[in-house]
C-alpha positions, 0 to 999 in steps of 0.5 A: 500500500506504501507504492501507491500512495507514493504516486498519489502525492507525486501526481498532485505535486506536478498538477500544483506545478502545472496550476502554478505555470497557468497562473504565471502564464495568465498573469504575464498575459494580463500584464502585456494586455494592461500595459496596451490598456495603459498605453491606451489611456496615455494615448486617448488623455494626450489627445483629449488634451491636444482637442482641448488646447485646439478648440481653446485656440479657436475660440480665441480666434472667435474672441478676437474677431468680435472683440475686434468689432465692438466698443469700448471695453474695460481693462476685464473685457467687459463692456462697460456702462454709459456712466463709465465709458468716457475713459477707456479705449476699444480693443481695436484701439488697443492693439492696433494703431494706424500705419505711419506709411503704406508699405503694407498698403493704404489704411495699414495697422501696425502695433502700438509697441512697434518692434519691441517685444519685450512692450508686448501686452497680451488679451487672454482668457480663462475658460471656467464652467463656460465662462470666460475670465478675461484681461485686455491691458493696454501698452503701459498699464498693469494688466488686471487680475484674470482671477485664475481658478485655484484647482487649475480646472478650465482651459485658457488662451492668449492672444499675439498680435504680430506684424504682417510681413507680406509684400503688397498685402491689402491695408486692414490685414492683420495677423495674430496668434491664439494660444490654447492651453488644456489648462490655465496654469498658474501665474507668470508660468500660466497659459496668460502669463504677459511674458514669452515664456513657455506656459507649464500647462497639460497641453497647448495649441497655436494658430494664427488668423489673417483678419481683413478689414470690410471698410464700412465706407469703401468711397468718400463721397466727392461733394460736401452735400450730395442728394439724389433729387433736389438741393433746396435752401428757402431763403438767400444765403441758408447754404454756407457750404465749403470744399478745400480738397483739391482732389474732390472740389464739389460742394452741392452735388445733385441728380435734379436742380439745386435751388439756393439763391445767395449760398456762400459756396467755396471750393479748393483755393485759387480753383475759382469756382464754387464746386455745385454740380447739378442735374447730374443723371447718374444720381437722379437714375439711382435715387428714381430706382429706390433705396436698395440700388442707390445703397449698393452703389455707394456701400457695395452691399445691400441694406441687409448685409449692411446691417448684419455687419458685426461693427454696426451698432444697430438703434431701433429709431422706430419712434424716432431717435434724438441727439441723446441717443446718438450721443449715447451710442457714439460714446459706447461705439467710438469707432462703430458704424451707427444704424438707425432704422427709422427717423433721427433728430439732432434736436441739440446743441452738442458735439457728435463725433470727433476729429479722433473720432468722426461719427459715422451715421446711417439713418433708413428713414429722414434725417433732421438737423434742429439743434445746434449741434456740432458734428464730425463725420460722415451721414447717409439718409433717405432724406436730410432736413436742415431747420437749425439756426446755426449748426456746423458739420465737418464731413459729409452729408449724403441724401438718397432723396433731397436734402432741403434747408430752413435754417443756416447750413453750415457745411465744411468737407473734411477729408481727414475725417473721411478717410478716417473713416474709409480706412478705419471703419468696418468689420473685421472678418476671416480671410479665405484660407487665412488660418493655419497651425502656428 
């Protein structure tokens, strides 16, 4: 009986060998599969991360553009209240100034730091629950508090405006790098710290945007006043209308008669000649065709276009708008095109625009001066009906229909504030193909 048992217990030892050769077997296959599962998981957190940063950077892109076509902003981003807005700038203004020549074409931006980058200021913004916390400092100033959260959850961005280096680029091109980030960081090592220095964040992301300018004016008018009937004045001597500009000279322009008995016109010194044309038929031909082509031929776009234009500042004047409301417009919108739909009244004696500043004004329906006020900057109305005593207008005054005077029209063509806002005024919008990795 000793035999037997003998085998019995040899048997049961090589059968715990071979259980414990499986289980080292399986366990070395779990082992090699864990470590795909791991790579796996390494792999699919980078490439969260890497998404992440990307849809971070675009939405600077986004940021950027509306920023770009809005008003006056605070030192947060923030759109401030009337009562607050007179000393702060737009963020156009901020970190785009006008070319000082026009190698990059007419009506070129540079950068108010100019090629010094250690003056560089950077807008930025912290992501957090779908909300941003955003910083938009000025050249010169301490860029306020972002309030970073304290756990490092959200994703951020940080804005680069740079030069355009591109030979005969259109004016109004500019070009800038958004930097997305998976995470925010911490302060000078942060995603929006304002140096350039790499941020110690999970993940980051550049791209760089070429923007354009779609001027809100694409041609000044060439007259003071222009209509596109009739120029009436009631009583001798009403119109006191002035053009010093060589290369335009008119002072009244229009399609049918002007009939303005002892107006004081003055065209460019030395022209000898009072710069009125009428019975021009180009303009009688639009104006008889309606709004719509008497608009595109002088804006280059339909009235609905116009209007959805992420600049214009659209005023609901259904029951009529006055000087106040323009006034208020003007000082959150410095540099915005002004739609007013319905009839306008300047029914006071302020100033509306400025030689920085000129207003830029459209009115769908009819425009009143009657008020002494005193205004620079460019108007477009169905019609323009002056009955103030002594106001002034530096600019241009455009009438789809007439344009008649019961008071004294005093009307000097200001071709610095034209062009400023030919050059300076508009939307800014993608360019075709303009986005890229950075």
């Amino acid at each position: 009986m000793t035999q037997p048992r003998l085998r019995s217990r040899h048997r049961g030892v090589a059968a715990l060998t071979v259980v414990m050769v499986l289980f080292f077997v399986m366990a070395l296959v779990a082992a090699y599969t864990n470590r795909n599962l791991v790579f796996e998981q390494r792999i699919s957190a980078n490439s969260y991360r890497a998404t992440r940063a990307l849809e971070a950077a675009d939405a600077g892109v986004e940021w950027t553009l509306a920023m770009l076509n809005g008003g006056r902003t605070t030192a947060n981003c923030a759109v401030p209240d009337a009562a607050g807005a007179g000393g702060l700038t737009d963020f156009r203004s901020r970190y785009l100034v006008p070319s000082t020549n026009e190698t990059n074409g007419e009506g070129a931006f540079e950068l108010p730091w100019g090629q010094v980058p250690a003056n560089r200021v950077y807008p930025a913004c912290i992501i957090v629950d779908g909300r941003p916390r955003c910083i938009c400092p000025a050249l010169g100033e301490a860029p306020a508090a972002i309030n970073a959260p304290a756990d490092g959850i959200g994703s951020a961005f940080r804005i680069t405006f740079r030069y355009f280096h591109v030979s005969a680029v259109r004016g109004g091109t500019v070009q800038f790098v958004s930097r997305g980030c998976a995470n925010p960081g911490d302060a000078e090592s942060g995603c929006y710290a304002q140096n350039d220095a790499l941020p110690s964040v999970d993940g980051t992301t550049a791209v760089i945007a070429t923007v354009g300018l779609v001027r809100a004016l694409p041609v000044a008018p060439k007259a003071a006043i222009t209509a596109g009937t009739t120029i009436t004045a009631d009583a001798p001597a009403q119109l006191r209308v002035s053009n010093g500009d060589f290369a335009s000279g008119l002072t009244l322009h229009a399609g049918g008669a002007i009939t303005a008995p002892g107006s004081q016109l003055t065209g460019p010194p030395g022209s000898g000649a009072d710069g009125r044309v009428d019975g021009d038929g180009t303009l009688a031909a639009l104006s008889a065709e309606g709004v719509e082509p008497w608009f595109r031929a002088l804006f280059v776009m339909d009235t609905a276009s116009y209007r959805r234009q992420p600049a214009v500042v659209s005023l609901d004047c259904a029951a009529g708008c006055t000087s106040a409301d323009i006034a208020n417009a003007l000082l959150l919108n410095p540099r915005n095109p002004i739609w007013a739909t319905g009839n306008v009244d300047l029914n006071d004696a302020g100033v509306l625009g400025t030689a920085a500043d000129p207003m830029m004004l459209i009115v769908m329906g009819t425009l009143t001066v009657s008020g002494n006020a005193n205004v620079t900057g460019f108007v477009h109305a169905n019609q323009i009906s002056w009955s103030a005593p002594a106001a002034t207008w530096n600019g241009a005054l455009v009438a789809a229909t007439a344009f008649n005077a019961t008071g004294v029209a005093t009307v000097n063509y200001d071709k610095a504030a034209l062009d400023t806002i030919r050059l300076r005024y508009g939307s800014f919008v993608r360019v075709p193909g303009g986005w890229n990795l950075f």
